[in-house]
N, C-alpha and C positions, 0 to 999 in steps of 0.2 A: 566777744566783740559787741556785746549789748550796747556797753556805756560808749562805744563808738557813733555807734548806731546812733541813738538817741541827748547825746549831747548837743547839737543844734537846736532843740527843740529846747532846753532844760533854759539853756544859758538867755535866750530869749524870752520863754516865758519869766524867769527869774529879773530881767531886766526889768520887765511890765508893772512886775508884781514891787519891786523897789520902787517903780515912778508913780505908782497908785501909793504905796505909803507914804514916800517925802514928801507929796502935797498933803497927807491929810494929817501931818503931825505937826512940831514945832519944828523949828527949825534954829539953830542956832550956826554962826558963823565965829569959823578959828580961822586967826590968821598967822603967818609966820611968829609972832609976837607972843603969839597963847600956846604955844606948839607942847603938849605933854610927849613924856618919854613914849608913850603907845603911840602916838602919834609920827614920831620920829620916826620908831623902827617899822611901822606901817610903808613909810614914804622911801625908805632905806630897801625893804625889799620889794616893793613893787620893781623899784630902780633897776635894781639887782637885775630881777628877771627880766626886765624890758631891755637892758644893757648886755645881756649875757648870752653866749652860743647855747649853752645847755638851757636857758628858759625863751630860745626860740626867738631871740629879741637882737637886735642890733648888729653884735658880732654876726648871729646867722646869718645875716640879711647879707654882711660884708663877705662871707664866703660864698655866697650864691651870688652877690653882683659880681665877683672878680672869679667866678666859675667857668669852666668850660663845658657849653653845652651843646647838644647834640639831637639830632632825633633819636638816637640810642640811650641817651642819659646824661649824667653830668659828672665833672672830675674834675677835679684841682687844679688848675691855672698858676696859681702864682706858686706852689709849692713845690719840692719835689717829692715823686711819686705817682701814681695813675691809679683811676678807677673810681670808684661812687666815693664823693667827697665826704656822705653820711657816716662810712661805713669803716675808716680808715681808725689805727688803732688811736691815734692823738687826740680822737673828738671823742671819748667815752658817752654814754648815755645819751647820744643822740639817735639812734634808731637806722635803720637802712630808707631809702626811700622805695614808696612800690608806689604802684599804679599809677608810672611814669607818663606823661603824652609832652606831645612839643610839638607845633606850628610855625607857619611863616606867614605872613603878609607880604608878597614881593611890592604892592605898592605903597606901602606904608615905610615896610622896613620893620615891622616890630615882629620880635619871636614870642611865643607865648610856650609856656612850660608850665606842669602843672603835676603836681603829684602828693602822696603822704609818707607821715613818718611815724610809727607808733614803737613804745621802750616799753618793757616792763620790769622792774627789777624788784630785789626782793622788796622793800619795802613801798615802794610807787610806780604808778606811772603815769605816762604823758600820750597827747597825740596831737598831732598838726597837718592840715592841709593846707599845701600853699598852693597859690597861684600868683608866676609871674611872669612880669614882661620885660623882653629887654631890646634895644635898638643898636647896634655896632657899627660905627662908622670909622671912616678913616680922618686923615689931617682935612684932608679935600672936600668932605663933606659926602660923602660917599657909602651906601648904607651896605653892609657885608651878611651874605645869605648864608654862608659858610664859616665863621667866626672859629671852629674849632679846623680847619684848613687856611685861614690867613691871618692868626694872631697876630704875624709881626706888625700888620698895618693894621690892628686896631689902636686906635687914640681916643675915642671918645664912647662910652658906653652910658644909657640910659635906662634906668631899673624901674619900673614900677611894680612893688609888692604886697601882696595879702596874706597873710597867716593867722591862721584861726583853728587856738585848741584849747586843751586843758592840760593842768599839772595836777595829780592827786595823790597826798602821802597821807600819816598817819595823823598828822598835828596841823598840816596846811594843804590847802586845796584852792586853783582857781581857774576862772575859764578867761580866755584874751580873744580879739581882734588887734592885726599890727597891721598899718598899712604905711607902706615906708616908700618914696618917693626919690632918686636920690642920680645925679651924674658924678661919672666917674673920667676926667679926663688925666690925658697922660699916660695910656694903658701898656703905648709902648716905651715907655722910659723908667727908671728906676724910680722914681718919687713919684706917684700918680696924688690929685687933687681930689677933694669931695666936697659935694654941697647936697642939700636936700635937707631934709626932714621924715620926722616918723611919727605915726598917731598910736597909741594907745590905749584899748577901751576895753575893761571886763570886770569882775567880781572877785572877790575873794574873801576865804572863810578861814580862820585862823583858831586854833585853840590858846587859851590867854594863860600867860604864866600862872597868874592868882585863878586861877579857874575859867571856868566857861569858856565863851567862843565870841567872836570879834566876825561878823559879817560888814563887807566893805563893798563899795563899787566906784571905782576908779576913771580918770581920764585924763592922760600923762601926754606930754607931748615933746620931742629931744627938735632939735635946730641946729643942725651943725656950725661950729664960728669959722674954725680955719683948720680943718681935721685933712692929715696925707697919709695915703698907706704907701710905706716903702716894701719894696717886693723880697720876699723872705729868701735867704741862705740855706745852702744846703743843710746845716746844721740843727736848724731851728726853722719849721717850716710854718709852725704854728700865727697865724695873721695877726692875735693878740698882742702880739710882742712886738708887730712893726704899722700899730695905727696910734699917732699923736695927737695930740688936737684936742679944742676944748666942741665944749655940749653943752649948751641953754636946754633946762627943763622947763615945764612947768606942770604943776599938776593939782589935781582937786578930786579930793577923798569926802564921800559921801557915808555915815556909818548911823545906822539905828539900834536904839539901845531902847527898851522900854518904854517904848511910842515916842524917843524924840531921837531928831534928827541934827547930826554934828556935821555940818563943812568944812571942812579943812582945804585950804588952800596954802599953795609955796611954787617957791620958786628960786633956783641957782645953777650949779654948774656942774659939768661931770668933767673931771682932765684927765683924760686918754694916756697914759705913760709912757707906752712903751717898752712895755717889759710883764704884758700880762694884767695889766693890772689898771684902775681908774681912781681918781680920788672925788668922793662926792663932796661936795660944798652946800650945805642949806639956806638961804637967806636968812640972815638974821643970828644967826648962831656961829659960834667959833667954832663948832663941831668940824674936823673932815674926818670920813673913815675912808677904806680905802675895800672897793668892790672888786673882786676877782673877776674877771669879763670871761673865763671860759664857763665856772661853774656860777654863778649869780652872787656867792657868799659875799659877804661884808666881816671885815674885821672889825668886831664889838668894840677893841681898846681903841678910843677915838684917837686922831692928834687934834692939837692944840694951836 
């Protein structure tokens, strides 16, 4: 549990030591227009993983806002099924949660939850500390101390989240902060609504098909346009498969090669399907692939 331990420290100092070199080198600016294929599948998987249940990003976020929680833990709300929503066989490679706590502010109204999750499998592994906040009220305006005792009159939920870890495999490895901001109305009706947004900030080290390695430092940002989660069937309980809706990005990749420094800027769309699945849109390009939102991948064969 060393590299638990001490990743805070790493990901930090590694920021510093990036923000001491981009000022003392050159600096050159890419914009959607000059976009190389590195540059492409660079922006493709950050995406990925910022979009994805398994890299801790977005989806997560939607199964912990529409969660059932507790001063005992947390369990699946809109699915069927019961029990730690980590740990259920549908979410592969996401870890159990430990070192649970949860609070209330009765004047406020906000809960505060707070726990980790670490995987390790054969070839990687991950870990994440969240902390979140959420607020449940009813139609009336009416804030609910007991949320996992009066679901039926929750309407309106309010999320504020932090998540902060690393991914480390054999050929890519990176450290994030997520901090995703987001209302959920409609909680008691079959189509619930979403607004907010999500920040994105960390590093990432890559080994390059032609050899070597590709160090990046990122800062991605999603805006929801008109995104609804319909509440999932017994059949398919999976949340992927029942959130629509498009996603303004934007984002700006920072990467030093041999004392000069390249920015890469962009900006487009991510559209939510419905069926698992997201289609990314780059600015500027005819490019869409299409991102798997449980495990992060991207389908290499582009369309058109």
């Amino acid at each position: 549990m060393k590299t638990i331990k001490t990743y805070h420290q790493r990901f930090w100092m590694a920021a510093l030591l990036a923000a001491f070199v981009f000022t003392a080198c050159d600096t050159v600016n890419t914009s959607q227009d000059n976009l190389t294929e590195e540059d492409i599948q660079a922006i493709q998987t950050i995406i990925g993983d910022a979009i994805s249940d398994q890299g801790e990003g977005f989806m997560s976020e939607m199964y912990d806002l529409t969660s059932d929680i507790s001063q005992g833990g947390m369990a699946r709300t809109l699915a069927e099924g019961d029990g730690d929503i980590a740990t259920t066989e549908t979410r592969p490679r996401i870890g159990p949660n430990s070192q649970y706590q949860a609070s209330y502010n009765a004047e406020t109204g906000w809960h505060q939850v707070a726990f980790r999750r670490y995987y390790e499998g054969e070839l990687f592994e991950k870990y994440m500390a969240a902390l979140l906040r959420y607020r449940f009220s009813t139609e009336q305006g009416r804030f609910l101390e007991w949320p996992r005792r009066h679901q039926e009159f929750i309407h309106k939920v309010e999320f504020e989240g932090r998540r902060e870890g690393f991914h480390k495999g054999p050929f890519r490895s990176s450290e994030y902060l997520r901090r995703g901001n987001w209302t959920l109305e409609g909680f008691n009706t079959d189509v619930m609504t979403l607004a907010g947004r999500q920040n994105n900030n960390g590093t990432m080290s890559a080994v390059l098909r032609e050899g070597g390695t590709a160090e990046r430092e990122f800062d991605l940002r999603f805006e929801v346009v008109d995104v609804t989660i319909t509440k999932p069937n017994e059949e398919n309980g999976l949340l992927e498969h029942y959130v629509t809706g498009n996603i303004n990005y934007w984002i700006t990749i920072t990467q030093t090669r041999n004392g000069e420094s390249r920015v890469v800027e962009n900006r487009g769309t991510v559209e939510l399907n419905g069926d698992g699945s997201a289609l990314l849109r780059l600015m500027g390009l005819k490019r869409v692939v299409k991102i798997d939102l449980s495990t992060g991948r991207v389908d290499e064969t582009p369309s058109r």
